[in-house]
C-alpha positions as CSV (number, residue, x, y, z in Angstrom):
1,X,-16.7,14.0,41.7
2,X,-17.8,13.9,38.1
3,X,-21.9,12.1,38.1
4,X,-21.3,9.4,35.5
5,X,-24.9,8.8,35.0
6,X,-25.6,12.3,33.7
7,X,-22.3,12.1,31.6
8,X,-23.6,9.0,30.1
9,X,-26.0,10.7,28.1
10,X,-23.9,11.7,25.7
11,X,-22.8,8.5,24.9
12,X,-24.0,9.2,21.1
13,X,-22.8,7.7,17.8
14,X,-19.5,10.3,16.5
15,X,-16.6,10.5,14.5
16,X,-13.2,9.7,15.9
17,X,-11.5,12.3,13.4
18,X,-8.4,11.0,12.6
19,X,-9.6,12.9,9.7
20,X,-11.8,15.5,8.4
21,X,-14.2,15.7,6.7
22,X,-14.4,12.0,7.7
23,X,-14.0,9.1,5.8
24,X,-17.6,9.4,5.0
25,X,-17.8,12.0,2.9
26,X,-14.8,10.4,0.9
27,X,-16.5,9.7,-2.8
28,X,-15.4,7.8,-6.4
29,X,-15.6,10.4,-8.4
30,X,-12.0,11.0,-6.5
31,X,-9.8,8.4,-8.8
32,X,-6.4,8.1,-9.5
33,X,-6.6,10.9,-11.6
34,X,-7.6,13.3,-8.9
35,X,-4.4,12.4,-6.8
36,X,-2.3,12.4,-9.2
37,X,-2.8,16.2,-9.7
38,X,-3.6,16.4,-5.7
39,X,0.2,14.8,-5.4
40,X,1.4,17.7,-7.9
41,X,-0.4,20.3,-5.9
42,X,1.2,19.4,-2.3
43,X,5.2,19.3,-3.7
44,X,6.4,22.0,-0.7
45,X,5.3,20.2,1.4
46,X,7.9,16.8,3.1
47,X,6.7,13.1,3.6
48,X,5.2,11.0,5.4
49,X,5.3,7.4,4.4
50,X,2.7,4.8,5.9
51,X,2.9,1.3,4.7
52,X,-0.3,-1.2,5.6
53,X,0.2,-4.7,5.5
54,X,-3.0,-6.3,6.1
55,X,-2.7,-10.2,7.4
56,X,-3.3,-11.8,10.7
57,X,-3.1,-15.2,11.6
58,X,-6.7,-15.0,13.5
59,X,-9.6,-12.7,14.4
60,X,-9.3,-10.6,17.3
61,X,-12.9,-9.7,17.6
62,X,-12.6,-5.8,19.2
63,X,-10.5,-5.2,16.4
64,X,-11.9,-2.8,13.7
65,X,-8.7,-2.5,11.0
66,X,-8.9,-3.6,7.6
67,X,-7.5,-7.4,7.7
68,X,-6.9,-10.6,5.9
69,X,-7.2,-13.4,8.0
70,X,-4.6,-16.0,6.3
71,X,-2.0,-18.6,7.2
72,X,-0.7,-19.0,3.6
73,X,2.8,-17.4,3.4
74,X,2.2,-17.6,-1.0
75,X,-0.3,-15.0,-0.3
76,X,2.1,-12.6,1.8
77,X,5.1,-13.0,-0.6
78,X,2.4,-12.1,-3.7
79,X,1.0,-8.4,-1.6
80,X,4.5,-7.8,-1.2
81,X,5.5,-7.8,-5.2
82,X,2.2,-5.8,-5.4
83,X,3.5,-3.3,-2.9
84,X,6.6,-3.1,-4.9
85,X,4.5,-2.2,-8.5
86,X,3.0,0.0,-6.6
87,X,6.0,1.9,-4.9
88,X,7.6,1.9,-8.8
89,X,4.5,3.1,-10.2
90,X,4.5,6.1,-7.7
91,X,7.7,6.9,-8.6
92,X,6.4,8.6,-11.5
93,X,4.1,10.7,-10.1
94,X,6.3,11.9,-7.2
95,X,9.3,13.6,-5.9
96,X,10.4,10.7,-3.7
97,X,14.0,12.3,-2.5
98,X,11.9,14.8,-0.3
99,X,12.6,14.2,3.0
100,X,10.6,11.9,5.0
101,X,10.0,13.0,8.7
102,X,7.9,10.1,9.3
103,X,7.5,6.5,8.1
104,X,5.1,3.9,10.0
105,X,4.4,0.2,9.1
106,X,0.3,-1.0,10.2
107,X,-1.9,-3.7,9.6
108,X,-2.9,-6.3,10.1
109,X,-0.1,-7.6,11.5
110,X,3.4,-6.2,10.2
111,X,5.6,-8.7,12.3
112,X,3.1,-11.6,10.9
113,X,6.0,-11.4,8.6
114,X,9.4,-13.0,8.8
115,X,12.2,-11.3,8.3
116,X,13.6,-11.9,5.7
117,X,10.3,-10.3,4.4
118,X,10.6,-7.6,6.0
119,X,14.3,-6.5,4.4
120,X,12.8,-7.2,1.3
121,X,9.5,-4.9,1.5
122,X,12.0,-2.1,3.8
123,X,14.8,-2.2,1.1
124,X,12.0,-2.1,-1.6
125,X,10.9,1.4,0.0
126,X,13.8,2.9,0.8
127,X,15.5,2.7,-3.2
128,X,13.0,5.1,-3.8
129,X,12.2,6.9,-0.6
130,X,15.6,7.2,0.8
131,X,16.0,10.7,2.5
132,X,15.1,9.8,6.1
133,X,15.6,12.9,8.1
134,X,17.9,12.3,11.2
135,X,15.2,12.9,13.6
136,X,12.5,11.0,11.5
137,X,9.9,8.9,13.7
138,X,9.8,5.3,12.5
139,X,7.3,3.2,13.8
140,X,5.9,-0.1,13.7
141,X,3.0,-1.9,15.5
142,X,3.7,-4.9,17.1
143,X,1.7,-8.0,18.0
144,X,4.2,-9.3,21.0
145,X,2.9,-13.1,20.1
146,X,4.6,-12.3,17.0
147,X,7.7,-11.2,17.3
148,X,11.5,-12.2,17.6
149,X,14.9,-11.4,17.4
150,X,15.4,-11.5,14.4
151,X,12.8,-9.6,12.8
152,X,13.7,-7.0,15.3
153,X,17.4,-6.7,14.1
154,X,15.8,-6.1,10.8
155,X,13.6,-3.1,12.1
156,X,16.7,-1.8,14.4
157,X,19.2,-1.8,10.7
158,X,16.4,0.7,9.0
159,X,16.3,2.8,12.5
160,X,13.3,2.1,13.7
161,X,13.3,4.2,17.0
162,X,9.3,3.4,17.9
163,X,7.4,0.5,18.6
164,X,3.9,0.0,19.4
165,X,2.7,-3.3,21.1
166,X,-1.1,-3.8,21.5
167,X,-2.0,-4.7,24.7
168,X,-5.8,-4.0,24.8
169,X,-6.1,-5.8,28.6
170,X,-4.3,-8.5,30.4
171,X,-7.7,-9.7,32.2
172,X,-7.7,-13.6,30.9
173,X,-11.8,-13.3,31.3
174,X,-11.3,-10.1,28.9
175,X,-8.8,-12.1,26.4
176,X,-10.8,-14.5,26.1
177,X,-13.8,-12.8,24.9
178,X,-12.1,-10.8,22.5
179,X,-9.8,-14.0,20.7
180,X,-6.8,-12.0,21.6
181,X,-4.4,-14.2,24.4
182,X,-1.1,-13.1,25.4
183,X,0.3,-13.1,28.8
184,X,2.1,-10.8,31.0
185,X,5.2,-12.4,30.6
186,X,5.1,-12.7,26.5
187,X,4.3,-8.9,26.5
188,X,7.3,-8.1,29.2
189,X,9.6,-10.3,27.4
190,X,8.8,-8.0,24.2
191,X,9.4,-5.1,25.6
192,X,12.5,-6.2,26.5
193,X,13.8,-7.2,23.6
194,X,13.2,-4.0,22.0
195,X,14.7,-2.4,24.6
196,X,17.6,-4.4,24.1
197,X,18.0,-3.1,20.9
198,X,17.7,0.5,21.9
199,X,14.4,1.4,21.7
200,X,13.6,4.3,23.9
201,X,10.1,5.1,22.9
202,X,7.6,2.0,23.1
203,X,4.2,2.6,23.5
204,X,1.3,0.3,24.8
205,X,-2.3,0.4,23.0
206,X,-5.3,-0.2,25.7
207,X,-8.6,-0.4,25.2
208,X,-11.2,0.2,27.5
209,X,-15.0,-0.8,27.3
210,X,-14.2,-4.5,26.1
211,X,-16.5,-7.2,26.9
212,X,-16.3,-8.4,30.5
213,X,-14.4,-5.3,31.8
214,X,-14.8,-3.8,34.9
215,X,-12.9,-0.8,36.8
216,X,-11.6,-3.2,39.4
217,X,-10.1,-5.8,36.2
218,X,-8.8,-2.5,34.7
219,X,-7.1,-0.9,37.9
220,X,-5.5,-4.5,37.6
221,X,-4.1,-3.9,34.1
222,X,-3.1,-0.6,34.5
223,X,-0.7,-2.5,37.5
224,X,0.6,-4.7,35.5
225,X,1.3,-1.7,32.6
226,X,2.8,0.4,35.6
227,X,5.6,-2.7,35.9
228,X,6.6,-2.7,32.5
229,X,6.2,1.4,32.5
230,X,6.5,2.4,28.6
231,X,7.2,5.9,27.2
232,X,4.1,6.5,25.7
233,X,0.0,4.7,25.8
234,X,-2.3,4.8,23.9
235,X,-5.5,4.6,25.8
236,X,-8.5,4.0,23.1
237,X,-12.8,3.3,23.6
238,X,-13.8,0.3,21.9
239,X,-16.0,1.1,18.9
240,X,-18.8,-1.6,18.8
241,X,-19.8,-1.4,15.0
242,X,-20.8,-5.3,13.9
243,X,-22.6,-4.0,10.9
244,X,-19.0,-3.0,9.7
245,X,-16.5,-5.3,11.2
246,X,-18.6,-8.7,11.1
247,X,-15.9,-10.2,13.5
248,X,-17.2,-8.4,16.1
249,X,-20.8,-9.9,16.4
250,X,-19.1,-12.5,18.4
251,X,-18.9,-10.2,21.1
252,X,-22.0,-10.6,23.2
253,X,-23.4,-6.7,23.5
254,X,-24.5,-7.7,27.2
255,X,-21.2,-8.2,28.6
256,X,-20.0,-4.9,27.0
257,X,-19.8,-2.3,30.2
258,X,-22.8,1.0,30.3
259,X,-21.4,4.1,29.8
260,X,-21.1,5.3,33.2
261,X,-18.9,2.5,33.6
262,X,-16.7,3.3,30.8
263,X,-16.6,6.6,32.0
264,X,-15.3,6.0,35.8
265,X,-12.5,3.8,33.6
266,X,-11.5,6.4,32.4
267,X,-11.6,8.8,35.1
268,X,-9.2,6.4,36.9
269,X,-7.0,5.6,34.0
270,X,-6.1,9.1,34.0
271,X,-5.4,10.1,37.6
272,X,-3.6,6.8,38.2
273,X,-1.4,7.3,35.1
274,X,-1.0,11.4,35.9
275,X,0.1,10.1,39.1
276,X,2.9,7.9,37.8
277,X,4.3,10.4,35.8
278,X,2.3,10.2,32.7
279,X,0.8,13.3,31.3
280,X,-2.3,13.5,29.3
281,X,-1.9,14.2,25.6
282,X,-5.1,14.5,24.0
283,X,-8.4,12.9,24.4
284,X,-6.6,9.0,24.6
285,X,-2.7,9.3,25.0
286,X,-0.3,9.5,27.5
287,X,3.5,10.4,28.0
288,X,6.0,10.7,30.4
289,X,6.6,14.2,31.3
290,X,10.4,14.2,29.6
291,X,8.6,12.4,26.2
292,X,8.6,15.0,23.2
293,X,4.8,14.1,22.6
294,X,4.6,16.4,26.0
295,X,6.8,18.8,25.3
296,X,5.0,19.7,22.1
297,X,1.7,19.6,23.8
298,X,2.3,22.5,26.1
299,X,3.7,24.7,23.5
300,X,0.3,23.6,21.3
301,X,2.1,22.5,18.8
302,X,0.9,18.6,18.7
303,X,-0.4,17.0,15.7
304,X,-2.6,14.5,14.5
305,X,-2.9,12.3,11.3
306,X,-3.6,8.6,10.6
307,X,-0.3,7.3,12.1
308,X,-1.3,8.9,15.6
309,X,-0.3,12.0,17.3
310,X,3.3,13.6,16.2
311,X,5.6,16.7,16.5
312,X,6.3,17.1,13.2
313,X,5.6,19.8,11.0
314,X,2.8,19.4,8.5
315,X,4.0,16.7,6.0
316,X,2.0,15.0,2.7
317,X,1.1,11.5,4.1
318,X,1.9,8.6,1.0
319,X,-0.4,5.9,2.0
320,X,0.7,2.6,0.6
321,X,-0.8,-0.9,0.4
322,X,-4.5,-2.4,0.2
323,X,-6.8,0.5,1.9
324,X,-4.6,2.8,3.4
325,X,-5.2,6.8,3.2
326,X,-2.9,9.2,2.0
327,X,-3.3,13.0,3.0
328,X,-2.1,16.1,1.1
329,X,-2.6,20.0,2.4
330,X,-6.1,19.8,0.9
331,X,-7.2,16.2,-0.1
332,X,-7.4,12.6,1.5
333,X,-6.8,9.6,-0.9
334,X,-7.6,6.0,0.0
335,X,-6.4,3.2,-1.9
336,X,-9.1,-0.2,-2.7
337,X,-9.4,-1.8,0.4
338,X,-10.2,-4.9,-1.8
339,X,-7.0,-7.1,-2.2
340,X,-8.3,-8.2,-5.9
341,X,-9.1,-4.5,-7.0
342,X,-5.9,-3.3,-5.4
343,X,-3.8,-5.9,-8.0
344,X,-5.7,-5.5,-10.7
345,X,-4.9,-1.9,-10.7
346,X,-1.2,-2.2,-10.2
347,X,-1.2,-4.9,-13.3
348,X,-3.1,-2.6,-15.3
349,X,-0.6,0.6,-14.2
350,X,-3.4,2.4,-12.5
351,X,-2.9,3.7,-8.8
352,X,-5.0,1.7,-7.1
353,X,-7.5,4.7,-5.8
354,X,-10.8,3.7,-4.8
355,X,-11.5,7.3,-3.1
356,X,-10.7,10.4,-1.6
357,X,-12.1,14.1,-1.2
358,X,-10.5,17.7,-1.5
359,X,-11.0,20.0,0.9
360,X,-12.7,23.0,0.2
361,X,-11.4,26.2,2.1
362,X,-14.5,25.8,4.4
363,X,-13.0,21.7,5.0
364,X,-9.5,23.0,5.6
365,X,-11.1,25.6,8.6
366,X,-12.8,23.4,10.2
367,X,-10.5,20.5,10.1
368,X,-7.9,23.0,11.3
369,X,-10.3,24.3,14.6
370,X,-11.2,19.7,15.2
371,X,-7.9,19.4,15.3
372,X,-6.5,21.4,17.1
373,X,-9.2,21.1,20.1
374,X,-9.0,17.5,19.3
375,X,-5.0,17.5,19.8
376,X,-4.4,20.2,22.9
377,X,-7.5,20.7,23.9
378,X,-7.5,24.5,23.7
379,X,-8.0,26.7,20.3
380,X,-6.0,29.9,19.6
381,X,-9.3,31.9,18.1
382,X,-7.2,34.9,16.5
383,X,-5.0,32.7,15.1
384,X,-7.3,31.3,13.1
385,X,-8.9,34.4,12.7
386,X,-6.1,35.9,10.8
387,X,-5.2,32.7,9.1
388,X,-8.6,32.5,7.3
389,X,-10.2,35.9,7.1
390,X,-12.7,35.0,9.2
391,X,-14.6,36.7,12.3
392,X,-14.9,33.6,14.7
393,X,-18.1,34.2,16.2
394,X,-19.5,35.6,13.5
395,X,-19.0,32.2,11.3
396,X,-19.2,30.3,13.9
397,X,-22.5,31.5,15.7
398,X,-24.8,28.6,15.7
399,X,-21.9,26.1,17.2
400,X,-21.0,28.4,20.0
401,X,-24.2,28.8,20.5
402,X,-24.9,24.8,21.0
403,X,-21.7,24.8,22.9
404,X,-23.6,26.5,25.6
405,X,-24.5,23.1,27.2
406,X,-20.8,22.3,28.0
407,X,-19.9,26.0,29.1
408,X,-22.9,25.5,31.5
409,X,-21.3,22.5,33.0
410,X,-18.0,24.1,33.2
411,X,-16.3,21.4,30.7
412,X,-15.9,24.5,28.3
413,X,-14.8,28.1,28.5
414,X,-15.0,30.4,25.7
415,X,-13.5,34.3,25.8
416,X,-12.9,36.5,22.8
417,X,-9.6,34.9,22.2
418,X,-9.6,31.6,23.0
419,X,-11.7,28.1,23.4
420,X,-10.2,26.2,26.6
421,X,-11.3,22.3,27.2
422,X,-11.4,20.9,30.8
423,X,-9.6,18.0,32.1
424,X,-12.9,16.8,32.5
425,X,-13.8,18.2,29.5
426,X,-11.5,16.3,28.0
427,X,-13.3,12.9,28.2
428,X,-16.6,14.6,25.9
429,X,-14.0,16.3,23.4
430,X,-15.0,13.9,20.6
431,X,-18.8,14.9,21.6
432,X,-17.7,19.0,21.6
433,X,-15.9,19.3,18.5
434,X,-19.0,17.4,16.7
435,X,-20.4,20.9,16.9
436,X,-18.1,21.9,14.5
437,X,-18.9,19.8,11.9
438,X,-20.4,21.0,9.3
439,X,-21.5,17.3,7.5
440,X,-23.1,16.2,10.8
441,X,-25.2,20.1,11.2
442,X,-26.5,19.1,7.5
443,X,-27.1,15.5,7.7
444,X,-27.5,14.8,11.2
445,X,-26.0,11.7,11.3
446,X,-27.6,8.6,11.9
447,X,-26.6,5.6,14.4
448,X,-25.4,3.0,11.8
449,X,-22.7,5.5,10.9
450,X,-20.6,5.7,13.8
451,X,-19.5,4.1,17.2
452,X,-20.3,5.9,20.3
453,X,-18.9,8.4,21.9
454,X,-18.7,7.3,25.6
């Protein structure tokens, strides 16, 4: 039996690292200049394509994504001719009949759009970007109280083969105190559709540590997940950061659950969903054992980026729309994530950068080791020996050395050639690869920068 209350302790503010170095360290003095010559620098390598369209019809107040809260279509049908200046104006800059291995649409809410506004913005992508690999992965989020028939024979003619509904919880109490109400039905009756269609891989997006959740409400969810049974979930913590996402302080902090709460969530969500023939990918997803996100995990060969985990090979991530991050071999770009900057770049010709970072070689090592414990929970240390010129322990002496703690409680082993997380282990990973970041050894980090760990 894990003892939640000791595990609670390190329930500490931390990075999520979907990138690295984190957003944080992203700066200005990156402009569109700097990707420009970042995009010429990363030509070998094939594309990614992520597209964000940021409007939802009201606030969900767990919800931490950049969003416009509008029920004006006039504003929607202007950000799309703005997402087409901006796909024309990239065309310049890049080699857009590369193939694309991956291509997801975010927000926001993408299906918050008709579609007939969907063909437009899909057609508007793909007369530029039109190699699509046979195997690509194309995704799109989906809000099930927004979504119909039609839109989805829009998505199913430009072979969309993944679909992610968020689900968060399907407690009412829960709903309720986080804005967001659908019902089991509405979210079955999605599903279905989809499947209709011939959507094999759908995958559900739970939260846990919401207001007003308990293990006994969650055991309940998970049931209800278990009828509908999808391909893939995506089990994420809440991160609690009102001085960010102002929508949130309407969440009262005293219903949120304690830690050792959130914890024994967890602890359940993973043997009930490895006992129903889900295995865990990660620190937060799961997959049925035939689902290629599996597959790849045992060979350690999964991958992370800001789309989610994938199998494909390294590709240069195009980040399109208000706020969304682009990500080459050795630089992250993030377009304005104000609406009116975004524009006024495109009407002046400007890629609309607001900020980014490149990687020095001592970025690309350590992003390399935090993701690679972050995606299979076990690092190769020779590997990355002979990839960087580097003796391990030598470089690396003061983290091992604080990694001690989790060794000690048998979370962590380390040997000469490899660094092995626990299942257990698992749960803390965000907490263990901190120790490898070298921004948070210099600055060490303060609470207002990040949500908690546990």
């Amino acid at each position: 039996m894990i003892d939640f209350e000791k595990f609670a302790k390190y329930s500490k503010p931390g990075p999520r690292y979907t990138s690295y170095p984190t957003a944080l360290e992203f700066n200005e003095s990156f402009n569109a200049a700097s990707y420009i010559e970042s995009l010429e620098r990363n030509i070998h390598l094939p594309l990614s394509l992520y597209v964000h369209l940021p409007f939802c019809k009201s606030a969900c107040y767990f919800c931490g994504c950049s969003v416009v809260y509008t029920s004006k279509e006039d504003k929607k049908q202007e950000y799309i001719k703005y997402l087409q200046k901006e796909i024309t104006l990239l065309k310049q800059y890049i080699d857009s009949s590369r193939e694309i291995l991956q291509f997801h649409f975010g927000g926001g809410t993408p299906t918050f759009y008709d579609a007939k506004s969907l063909d437009t913005i899909l057609k508007s992508i793909h007369n530029v970007f039109s190699n699509f690999s046979s195997n690509a992965e194309i995704s799109c989020e989906i809000d099930p109280r927004y979504f119909n028939e039609e839109q989805m024979r829009v998505l199913n003619s430009y072979g969309f083969n993944r679909l992610s509904f968020g689900v968060q919880d399907f407690d009412s109490d829960v709903q309720k105190a986080i804005h967001r109400f659908q019902s089991f039905d509405l979210v079955q009756k999605a599903v279905e559709l989809a499947q209709k269609y011939g959507i094999k891989y759908i995958n559900f997006d739970l939260i846990y540590g919401l207001p007003k959740q308990s293990l006994e409400s969650f055991k309940t969810t998970l049931d209800s997940v278990l009828k509908i049974k999808p391909t893939r979930l995506a089990v994420f913590n809440y991160a609690h950061v009102p001085w960010i996402k102002k929508t949130m302080r309407k969440i009262d902090e005293f219903m949120l659950p304690a830690p050792a709460t959130k914890l024994s969530i967890l602890e359940y969500t993973i043997d009930c969903l490895t006992n129903n023939g889900y295995k865990m990918i990660g620190m937060d997803h799961f997959a049925l054992e035939n689902d290629e996100l599996y597959q790849a995990s045992l060979k350690g060969e999964l991958k992370r980026n800001f789309q989610g985990y994938t199998t494909k090979k390294h590709t240069q991530t195009i980040g399109l729309g208000v706020t969304s991050i682009g990500e080459g071999h050795d630089y992250y770009a993030q377009n304005h994530k104000d609406i009116s900057l975004y524009m006024e770049c495109l009407d002046n010709g400007i890629l609309p950068i607001q900020r980014g970072v490149k990687l020095t070689d001592e970025d690309r090592l350590r992003k390399n080791i935090i993701m690679k414990l972050m995606n299979n929970l076990r690092l190769d240390i020779r590997h990355i020996e002979n990839k960087f010129g580097i003796n391990f322990k030598e470089h690396f002496k003061d983290s091992i050395n604080d990694l001690k703690e989790y060794v000690n409680l048998g979370l962590l082993e380390i040997t000469d050639d490899e660094i092995k997380i626990s299942h257990t282990g698992g749960m803390l990973v965000r907490n263990i690869v901190m120790n490898f970041d070298e921004y948070l050894r210099k600055t060490n980090a303060n609470d207002k920068r990040f949500s908690k760990t546990v």
